[in-house]
C-alpha positions in Angstrom: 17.8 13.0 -32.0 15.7 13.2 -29.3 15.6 11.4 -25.9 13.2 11.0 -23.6 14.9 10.2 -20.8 16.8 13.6 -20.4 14.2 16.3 -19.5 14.1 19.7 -17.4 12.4 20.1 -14.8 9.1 21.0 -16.8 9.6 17.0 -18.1 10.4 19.1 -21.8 12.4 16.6 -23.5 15.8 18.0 -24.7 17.9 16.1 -27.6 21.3 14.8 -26.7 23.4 17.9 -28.3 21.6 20.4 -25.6 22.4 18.2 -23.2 26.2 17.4 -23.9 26.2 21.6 -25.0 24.9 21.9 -21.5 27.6 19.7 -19.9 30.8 21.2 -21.6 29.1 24.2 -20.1 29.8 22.9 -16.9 32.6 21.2 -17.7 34.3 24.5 -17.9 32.8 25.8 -15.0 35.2 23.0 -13.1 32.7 20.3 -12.6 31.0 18.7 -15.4 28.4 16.7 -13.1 25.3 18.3 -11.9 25.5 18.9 -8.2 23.1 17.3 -5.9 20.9 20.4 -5.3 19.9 20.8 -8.8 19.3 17.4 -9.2 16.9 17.6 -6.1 15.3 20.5 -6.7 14.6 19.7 -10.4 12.8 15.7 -8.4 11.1 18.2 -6.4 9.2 20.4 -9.0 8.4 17.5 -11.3 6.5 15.9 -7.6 4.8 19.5 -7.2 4.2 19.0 -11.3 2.4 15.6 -10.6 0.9 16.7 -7.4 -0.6 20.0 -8.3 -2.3 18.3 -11.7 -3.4 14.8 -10.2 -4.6 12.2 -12.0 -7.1 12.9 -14.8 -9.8 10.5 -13.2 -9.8 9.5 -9.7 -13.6 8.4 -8.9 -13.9 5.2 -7.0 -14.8 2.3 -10.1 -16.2 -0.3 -7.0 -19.1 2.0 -5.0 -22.3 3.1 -6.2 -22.2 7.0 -7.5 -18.5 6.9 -7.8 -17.0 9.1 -5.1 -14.0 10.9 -5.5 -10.6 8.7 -4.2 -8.4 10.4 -1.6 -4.9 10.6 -1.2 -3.7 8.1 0.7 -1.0 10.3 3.0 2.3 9.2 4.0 5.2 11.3 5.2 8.2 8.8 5.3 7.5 7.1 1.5 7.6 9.8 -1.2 6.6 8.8 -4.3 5.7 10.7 -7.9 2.5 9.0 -7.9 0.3 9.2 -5.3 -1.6 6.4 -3.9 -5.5 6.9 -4.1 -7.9 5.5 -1.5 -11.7 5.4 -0.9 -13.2 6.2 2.5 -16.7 4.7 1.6 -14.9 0.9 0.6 -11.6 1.5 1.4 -10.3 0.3 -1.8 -7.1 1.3 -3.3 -6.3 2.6 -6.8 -2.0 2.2 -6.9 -0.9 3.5 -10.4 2.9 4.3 -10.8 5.7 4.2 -8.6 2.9 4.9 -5.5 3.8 1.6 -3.8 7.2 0.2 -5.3 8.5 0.9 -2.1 6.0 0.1 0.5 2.1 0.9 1.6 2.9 2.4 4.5 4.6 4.3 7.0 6.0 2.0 9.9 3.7 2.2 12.6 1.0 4.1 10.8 -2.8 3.1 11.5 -5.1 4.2 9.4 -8.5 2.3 8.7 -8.1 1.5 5.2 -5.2 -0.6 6.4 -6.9 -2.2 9.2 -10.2 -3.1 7.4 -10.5 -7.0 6.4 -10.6 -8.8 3.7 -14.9 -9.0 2.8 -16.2 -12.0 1.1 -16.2 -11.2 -2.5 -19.7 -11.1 -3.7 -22.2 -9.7 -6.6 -21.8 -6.1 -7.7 -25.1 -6.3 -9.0 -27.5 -8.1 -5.6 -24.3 -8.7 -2.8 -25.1 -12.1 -3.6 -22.1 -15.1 -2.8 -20.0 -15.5 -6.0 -19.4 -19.1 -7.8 -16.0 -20.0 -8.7 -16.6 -19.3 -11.8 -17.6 -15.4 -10.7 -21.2 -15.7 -11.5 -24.0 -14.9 -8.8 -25.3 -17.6 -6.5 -28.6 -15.3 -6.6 -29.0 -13.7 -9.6 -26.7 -15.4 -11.7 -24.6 -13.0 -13.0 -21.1 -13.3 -14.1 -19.2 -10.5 -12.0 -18.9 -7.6 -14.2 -15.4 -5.8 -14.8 -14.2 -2.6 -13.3 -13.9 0.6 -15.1 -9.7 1.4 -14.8 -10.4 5.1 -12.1 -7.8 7.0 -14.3 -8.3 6.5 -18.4 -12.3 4.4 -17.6 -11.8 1.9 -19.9 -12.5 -1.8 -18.9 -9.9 -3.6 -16.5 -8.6 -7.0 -16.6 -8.7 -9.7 -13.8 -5.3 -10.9 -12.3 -4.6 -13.4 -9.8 -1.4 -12.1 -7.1 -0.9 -14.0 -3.9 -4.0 -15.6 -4.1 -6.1 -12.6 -4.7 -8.4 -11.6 -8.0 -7.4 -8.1 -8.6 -8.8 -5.5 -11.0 -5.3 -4.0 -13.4 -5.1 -1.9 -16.4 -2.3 -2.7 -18.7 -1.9 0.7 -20.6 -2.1 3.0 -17.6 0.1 0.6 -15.3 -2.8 0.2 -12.3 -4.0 -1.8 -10.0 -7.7 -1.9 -8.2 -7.5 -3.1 -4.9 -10.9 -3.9 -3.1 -11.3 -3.9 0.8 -8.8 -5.9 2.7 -7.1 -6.7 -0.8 -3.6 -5.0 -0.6 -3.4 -6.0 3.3 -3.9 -9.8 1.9 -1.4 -8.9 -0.7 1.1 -7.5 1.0 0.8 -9.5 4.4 -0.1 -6.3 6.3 0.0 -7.2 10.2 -1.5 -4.7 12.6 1.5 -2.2 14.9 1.6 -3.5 18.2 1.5 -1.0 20.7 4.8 -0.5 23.0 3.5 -3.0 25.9 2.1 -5.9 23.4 5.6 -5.5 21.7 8.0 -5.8 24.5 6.2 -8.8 26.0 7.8 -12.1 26.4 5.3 -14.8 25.3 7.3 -17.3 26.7 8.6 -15.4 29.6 5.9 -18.2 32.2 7.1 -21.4 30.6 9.0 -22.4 33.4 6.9 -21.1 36.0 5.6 -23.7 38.3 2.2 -24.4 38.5 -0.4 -24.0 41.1 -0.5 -27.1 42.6 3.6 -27.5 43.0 3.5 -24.2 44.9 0.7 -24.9 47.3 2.6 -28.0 48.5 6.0 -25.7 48.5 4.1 -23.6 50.7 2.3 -26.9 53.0 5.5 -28.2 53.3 6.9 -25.4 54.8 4.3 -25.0 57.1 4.2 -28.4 58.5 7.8 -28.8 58.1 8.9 -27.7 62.1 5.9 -29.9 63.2 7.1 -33.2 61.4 10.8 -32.5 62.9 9.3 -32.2 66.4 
C-alpha cells in the first residue's frame, strides 16, 4: 500500500512499510521521531522544487497579448505556491496555499495593493456592464477567463460582494484590479506620524471666540477694578 501523504523530499511517494522500516531505524538509533532539521530541510527543498519549476502557465488571462505574471514578493509569508501578479492590470492569479495566510507583509506598499477597485466593464469595447454582464454598447455578455495555469475556461464566483474568476480543478482564483483589496479589506499603512496621531486629541479645546474674550477680559480686567 501506498500513501500519498508520506513522501521524501523529491515528493516520491513511499508505502507505509518503508516508512515504519525507516522509523524502527530510528527507533534504534534512540529517537524514533524525525528531528526538526530534517523535517525543515526536507519543507525547504520541496519550496526550491516548486520554486525552481513554477507554474506550467503563468500568462495574464485579463490583458490583451497575455503578459507574463510576476511573482508577487514577500519576505515574512512563505508559502509553497507563489502568488502571481500582473504589472500591466495588476491582477492577481492565487493558486495554492499562496494566500491562506495573508496578502501581504505588514507594512508593505506595493502598487498592486494600492490600486482601486475599476468599474467592471466590457472585455470586448470597455463598455459599462448590465447586471446581467452583457455590454451597455455592444451587447455582449462578458466573456469567461482562461484559468493562467491549465487555460481551460473559469467559472464566475461571488465572495464579499465581488464576481471573481476560479478554477475548480486547479484550486485558483483570478483577481482583477482592486479585487483582492475589496476582498480582503486591504487598508493603506499609515505612516509613523498619521499613526500616532490623536484624532480626538482638540475635542476639548476651546474655541476661538472663548479665548479672545479670555484674553479681553484680561486685558480690561485692572481697568474695570480701578
Amino acid at each position: 500500500m501506498t500513501s500519498p501523504v508520506l513522501a521524501d523530499s523529491r515528493n516520491v511517494s513511499i508505502s507505509d512499510e518503508q516508512w515504519l522500516a525507516a522509523a524502527r531505524a530510528r527507533a534504534r538509533d534512540g529517537n524514533w521521531e524525525r528531528s526538526p532539521q530534517a523535517v525543515f530541510a526536507e519543507l525547504r527543498d520541496q519550496v526550491r522544487a516548486r520554486e525552481s519549476a513554477g507554474p506550467p502557465l503563468s500568462n495574464c488571462p485579463y490583458c490583451e497579448g497575455h503578459p507574463p505574471l510576476r511573482k508577487f514578493e514577500r519576505h515574512e509569508l512563505q508559502t509553497v505556491t507563489p502568488l502571481l501578479y500582473c504589472a500591466a492590470c495588476h491582477g492577481f492569479w492565487a493558486a495554492g496555499d499562496s494566500i491562506t495566510r495573508g496578502m501581504a507583509d505588514p507594512g508593505y506598499v506595493h502598487p498592486a495593493l494600492e490600486a482601486a477597485r475599476a468599474p467592471r466593464r466590457c472585455r470586448t469595447c470597455f463598455g459599462h456592464l448590465k447586471p446581467d454582464d452583457t455590454c451597455t454598447g455592444c451587447g455582449k455578455a462578458l466573456p469567461p477567463l482562461n484559468c493562467p495555469q491549465c487555460g481551460k475556461t473559469m467559472d464566475r464566483v461571488k465572495e464579499q460582494g465581488v464576481f471573481l474568476d476560479q478554477c475548480t480543478p486547479c484550486m485558483g482564483v483570478w483577481f482583477d484590479m482592486g479585487e483582492i483589496t475589496a476582498v480582503f479589506h486591504l487598508a493603506p499603512p499609515q505612516g509613523l506620524a498619521a499613526s500616532t496621531v490623536d484624532e480626538h486629541a482638540c475635542d476639548d479645546e476651546p474655541s476661538g471666540w472663548m479665548v479672545a474674550l479670555n484674553v479681553l477680559s484680561r486685558l480690561l480686567l485692572p481697568y474695570l477694578l480701578l
